[in-house]
N, C-alpha and C positions, 0 to 999 in steps of 0.2 A: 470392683464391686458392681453388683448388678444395677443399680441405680443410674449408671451410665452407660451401661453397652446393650445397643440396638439390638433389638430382641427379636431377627426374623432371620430366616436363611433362605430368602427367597431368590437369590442368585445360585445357590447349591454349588459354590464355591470357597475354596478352604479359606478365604479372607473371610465369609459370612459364619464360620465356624470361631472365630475372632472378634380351755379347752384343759387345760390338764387334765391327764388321761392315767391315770395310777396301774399300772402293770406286774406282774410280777414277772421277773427276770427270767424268758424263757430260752433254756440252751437245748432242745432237743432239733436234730437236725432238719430243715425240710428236704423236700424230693423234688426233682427235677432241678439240675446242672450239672457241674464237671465231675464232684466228686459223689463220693459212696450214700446214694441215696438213704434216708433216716441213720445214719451214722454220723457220731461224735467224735472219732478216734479218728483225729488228725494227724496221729504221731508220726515222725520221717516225714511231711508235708510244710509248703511253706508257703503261705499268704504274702503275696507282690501287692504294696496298697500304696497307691500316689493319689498327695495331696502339696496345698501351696500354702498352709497355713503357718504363719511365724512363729514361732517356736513361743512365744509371749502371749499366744491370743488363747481366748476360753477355750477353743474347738481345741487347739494342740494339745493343749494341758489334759482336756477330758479323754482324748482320742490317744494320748498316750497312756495315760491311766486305766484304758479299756486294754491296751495289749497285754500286761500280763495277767488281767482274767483270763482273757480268750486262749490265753496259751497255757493258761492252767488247766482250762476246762477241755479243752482240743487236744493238747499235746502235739497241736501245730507250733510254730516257729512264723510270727511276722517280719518282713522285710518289707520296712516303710523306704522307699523312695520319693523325698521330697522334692518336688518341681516348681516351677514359678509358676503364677496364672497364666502368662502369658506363651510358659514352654508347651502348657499343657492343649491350649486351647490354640496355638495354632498345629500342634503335631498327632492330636487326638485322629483325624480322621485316617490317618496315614499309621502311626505304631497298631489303633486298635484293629487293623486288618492282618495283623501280625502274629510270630509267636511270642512277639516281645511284650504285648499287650499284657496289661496288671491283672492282678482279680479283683480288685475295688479300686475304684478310683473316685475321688471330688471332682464333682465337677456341675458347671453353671448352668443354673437354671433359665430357663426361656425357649422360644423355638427356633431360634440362629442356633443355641448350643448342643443341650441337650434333644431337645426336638429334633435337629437335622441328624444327630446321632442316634436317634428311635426311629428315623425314618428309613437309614440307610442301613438297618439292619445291624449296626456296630456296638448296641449296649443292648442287653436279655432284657427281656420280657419277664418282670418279674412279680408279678402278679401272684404265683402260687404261695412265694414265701410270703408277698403281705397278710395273705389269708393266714397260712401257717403260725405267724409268726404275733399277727394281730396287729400292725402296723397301723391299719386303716381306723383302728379304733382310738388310736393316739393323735389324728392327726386331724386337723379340725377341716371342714372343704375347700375352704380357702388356700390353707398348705397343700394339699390335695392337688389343686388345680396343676400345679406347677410342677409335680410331679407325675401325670398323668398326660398323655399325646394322643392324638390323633393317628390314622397311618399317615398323612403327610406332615406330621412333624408339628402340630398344633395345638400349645397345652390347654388343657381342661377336659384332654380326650378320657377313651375309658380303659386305656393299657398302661398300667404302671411300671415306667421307665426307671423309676427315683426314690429316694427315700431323703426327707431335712430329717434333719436332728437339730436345728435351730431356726428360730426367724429373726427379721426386723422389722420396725415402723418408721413414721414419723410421726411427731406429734410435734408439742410446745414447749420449749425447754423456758422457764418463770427464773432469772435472778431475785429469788425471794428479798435479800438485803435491800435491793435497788426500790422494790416494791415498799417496801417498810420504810425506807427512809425519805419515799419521796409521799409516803401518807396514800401508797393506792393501793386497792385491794387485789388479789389475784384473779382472774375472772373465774368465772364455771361455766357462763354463757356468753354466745356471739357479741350480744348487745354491751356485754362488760367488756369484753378483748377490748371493743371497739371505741369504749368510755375512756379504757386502761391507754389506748394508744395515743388518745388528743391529751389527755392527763400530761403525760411526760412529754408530748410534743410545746405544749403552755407552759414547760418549764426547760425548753429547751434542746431536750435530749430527744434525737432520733430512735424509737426506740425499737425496729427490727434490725434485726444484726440478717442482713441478704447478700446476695452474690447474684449479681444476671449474666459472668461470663461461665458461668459453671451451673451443674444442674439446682442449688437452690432454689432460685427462683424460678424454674420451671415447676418444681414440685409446688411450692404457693401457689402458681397459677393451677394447677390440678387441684389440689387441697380445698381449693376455693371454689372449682367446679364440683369438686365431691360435695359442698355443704346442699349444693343444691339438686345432687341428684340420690339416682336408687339404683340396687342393685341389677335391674336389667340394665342401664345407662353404660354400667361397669361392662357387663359383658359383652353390650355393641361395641365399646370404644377398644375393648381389651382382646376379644374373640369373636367377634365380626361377625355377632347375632345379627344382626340389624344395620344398616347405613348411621350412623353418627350426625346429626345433624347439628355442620358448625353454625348454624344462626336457631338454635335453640336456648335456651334461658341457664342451661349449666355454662356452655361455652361463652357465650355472651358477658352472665356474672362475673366469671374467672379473667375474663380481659379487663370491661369494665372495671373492676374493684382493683385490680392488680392498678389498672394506669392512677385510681384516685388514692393508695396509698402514694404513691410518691409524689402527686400532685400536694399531698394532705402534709407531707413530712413525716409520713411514718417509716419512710425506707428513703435510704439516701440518695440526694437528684444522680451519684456517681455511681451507681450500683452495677450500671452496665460493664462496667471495668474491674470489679472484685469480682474475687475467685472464693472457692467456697474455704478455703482455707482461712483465706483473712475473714470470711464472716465469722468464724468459728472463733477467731483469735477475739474479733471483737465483743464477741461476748465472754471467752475467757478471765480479759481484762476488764470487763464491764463497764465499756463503752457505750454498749446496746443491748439494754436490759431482759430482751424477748429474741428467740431464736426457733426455726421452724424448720428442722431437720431429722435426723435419722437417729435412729440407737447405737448406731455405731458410734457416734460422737460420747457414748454413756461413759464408757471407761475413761476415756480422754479427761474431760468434764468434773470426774470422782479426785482426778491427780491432779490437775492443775486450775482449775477454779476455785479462786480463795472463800469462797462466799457460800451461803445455802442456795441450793436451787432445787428445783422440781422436774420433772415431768406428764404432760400430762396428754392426754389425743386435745385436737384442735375442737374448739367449744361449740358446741352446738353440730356437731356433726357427729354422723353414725358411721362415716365413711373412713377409711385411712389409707395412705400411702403403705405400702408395705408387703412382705408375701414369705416366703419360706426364705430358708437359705441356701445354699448351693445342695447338691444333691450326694448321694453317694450314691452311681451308678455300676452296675458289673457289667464288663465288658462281656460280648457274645462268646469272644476265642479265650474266657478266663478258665482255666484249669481247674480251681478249684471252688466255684461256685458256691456250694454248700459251704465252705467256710465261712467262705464273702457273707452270705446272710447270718450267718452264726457272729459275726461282727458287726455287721450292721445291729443286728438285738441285741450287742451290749453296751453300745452305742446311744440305743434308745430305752437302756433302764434304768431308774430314777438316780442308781450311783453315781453315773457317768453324766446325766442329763444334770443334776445337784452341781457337778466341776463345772458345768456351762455357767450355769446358772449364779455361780457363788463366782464367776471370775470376769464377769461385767457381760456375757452372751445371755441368749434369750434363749431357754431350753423350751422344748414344744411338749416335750413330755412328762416334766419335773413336778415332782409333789411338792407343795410348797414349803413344807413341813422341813424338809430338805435345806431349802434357802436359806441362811444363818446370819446374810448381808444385808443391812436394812435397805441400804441404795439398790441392790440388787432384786429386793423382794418389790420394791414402789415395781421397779422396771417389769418384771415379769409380770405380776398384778394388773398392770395398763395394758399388757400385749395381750394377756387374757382375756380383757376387757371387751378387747376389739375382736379376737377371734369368737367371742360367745354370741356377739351381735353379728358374726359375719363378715368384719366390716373392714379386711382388706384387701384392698383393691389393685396392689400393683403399681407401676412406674408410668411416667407419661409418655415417655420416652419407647414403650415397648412394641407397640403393634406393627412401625414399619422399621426400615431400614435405614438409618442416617435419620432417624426423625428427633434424635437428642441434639444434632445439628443445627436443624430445623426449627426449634424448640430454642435454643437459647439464643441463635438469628433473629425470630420474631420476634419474640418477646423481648431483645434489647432496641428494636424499632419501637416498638410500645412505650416503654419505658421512658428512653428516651424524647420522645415526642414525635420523630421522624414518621411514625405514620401510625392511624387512629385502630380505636378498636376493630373495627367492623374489617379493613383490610389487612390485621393483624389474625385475627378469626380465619377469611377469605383463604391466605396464604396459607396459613395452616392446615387447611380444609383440602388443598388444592394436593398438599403433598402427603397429610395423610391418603387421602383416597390414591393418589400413585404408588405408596408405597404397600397398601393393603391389598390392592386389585388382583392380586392370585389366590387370594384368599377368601374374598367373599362372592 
């Protein structure tokens, strides 16, 4: 999952390779790639498409569902090859310089992944079909960014490498029951989170369900920088508009407040030693009534949480954790290109984006009218929320190399006590800027 892997490929080694928008359904071919420019008749043709997704997840479900359109409508034949993330992402640079390379493939966003593969020439420039096709209209700038490079490999550029057909966030995940029975309200603003957190702390209960050996608690400490910044802050810390400045009042807050929740008892003095699993668990079980994570946890949460909950973005902020979802890119050496986009557009039409959406994923392009799930429609609703404000920002973990490392290193010195804000900021400072300096 992107939320943990270092987002740079600044070594150029195969280890660093390691808004609703209403459409109507367009299958008419575009021009420019492998196959029969503006033709449809894919018939005796056969689409090679590797992806790693579990045969249970929303993307499978919808991504099969789209195959026999497209082979209704092509009179092609797909041959899905399923890979593991991890077959794909360390073999990618090595197959796609091949004859063996797919015509579509999944694959991860960021600039270690997809970037370093836009930069070495390995996945098409696919720019003409998003015109053609109308992509760019469904996909709000934020999704944008990330499928979009630089020539060295650095997203937000202005050549379209990628296409999501899903996103995620984070936000606040509320045990309503727990809320109800201990007489507190749910917040809407800062000031109530923060009413809502001493409430249940005077009655004993811990009430953030975190993790400081796993990325949770990095994301808080970002979450928390976001309340206090804007969106230029985003793009110096993210795309290296600007120098970052760690003794500014975003960075500062986010240490700060981070260290007085667990001074306060609103996160447990152990935290440095949970993994984001057991946070998860512990709100499952409703231990700890507040959880501050991702959508991916959405489906999980539907199945096994005995209780009502909510979600909701974090209170008083316009900012979010969050960004597209993997990509589907075509490989340069793909044979049949034209199909590849003829797929990709069935992918992103409201039938196919409605299975996302109705099977716990976050469709980017889904009419909501579509949605049939009430838990499904809250979810999509909130990520719409955030994409109309702009307002996601991304992982904290992204800008250098090893900087997810770095990130849950410090911040369990913080936590911990072992050492104070300001040389916790310092540290951090020291290795972002090492690990960005080819870049800015």
């Amino acid at each position: 999952m992107a939320r943990t892997n270092a987002q740079r490929r600044a070594t150029r080694t195969l280890a660093a390779v390691g808004s609703i928008a209403v459409a109507a359904l367009t299958l008419s071919a575009c021009s420019g790639g492998g196959g029969d420019a503006g033709s449809t008749d894919g018939a005796g043709k056969t689409l090679t498409l590797w992806h790693y997704e579990g045969a249970d997840s929303a993307m499978a479900k919808a991504w099969n569902a789209a195959i026999p359109i497209f082979e209704e409508k092509t009179g092609a034949t797909v041959k899905v090859e399923e890979k593991s993330f991890e077959q794909i992402q360390k073999t990618a640079s090595q197959v796609l310089d091949t004859d063996a390379a797919p015509d579509l493939m999944e694959f991860n966003k960021g600039n270690a992944t997809a970037g370093f593969l836009a930069s070495t020439g390995l996945i098409a420039d696919i720019g003409d079909a998003v015109s053609e096709y109308g992509w760019d209209a469904k996909l709000a700038p934020s999704l944008q960014t990330t499928a979009k490079y630089s020539s060295d490999g650095v997203m937000g550029g202005d050549t379209w490498y990628g296409v999501p057909n899903y996103g995620e966030f984070v936000g606040v995940y509320y045990n309503l029951d727990a809320f109800k029975a201990a007489g507190i309200e749910v917040p809407t603003t800062y000031d109530e989170f923060v009413k809502a957190l001493d409430a249940f702390v005077a009655k004993g209960i811990t009430p953030l369900a975190e993790a400081g050996a796993e990325y949770p608690l990095g994301q808080l400490w970002y979450q928390l920088a976001l309340t206090k910044a804007d969106r230029s802050w985003v793009d110096d810390y993210q795309l290296y508009k600007n120098p970052v400045d760690w003794n500014g009042s975003e960075v500062d807050y986010a240490s700060e407040t981070l260290k007085q929740y667990v001074d306060k008892g609103y996160i447990a003095k152990d935290v440095s030693s949970v993994k984001a699993e057991d946070a998860g668990v512990s709100f499952i079980n409703g231990t700890s009534p507040i959880f501050v994570s991702g959508s991916w946890w959405y489906g999980r949460f539907t199945e096994e949480a005995g209780f009502d909950w909510s979600l909701a973005t974090f209170p008083s902020s316009k900012l979010s954790l969050g960004s597209s979802g993997n990509l589907w890119v075509v490989p340069e050496r793909s044979k049949n290109k034209d199909l590849a986009y003829q797929f990709i557009d069935i992918t992103m039409s409201p039938e196919i984006q409605a299975i996302i959406g109705n099977n716990g994923g976050v469709p980017v392009a889904a009419d909501t009218a579509d949605i049939t799930d009430a838990k499904s429609k809250e979810l999509i609703d909130t990520f719409n929320g955030i994409l109309a404000d702009d307002g996601l920002s991304f992982y904290p973990d992204w800008p250098a190399p090893g900087f997810y490392d770095v990130l849950v290193q410090e911040l369990q010195g913080l936590v911990t006590g072992t050492q104070d804000p300001a040389t916790t900021n310092a540290n951090l400072g020291k290795k972002y800027d090492e690990g960005t300096a080819d870049f800015r």
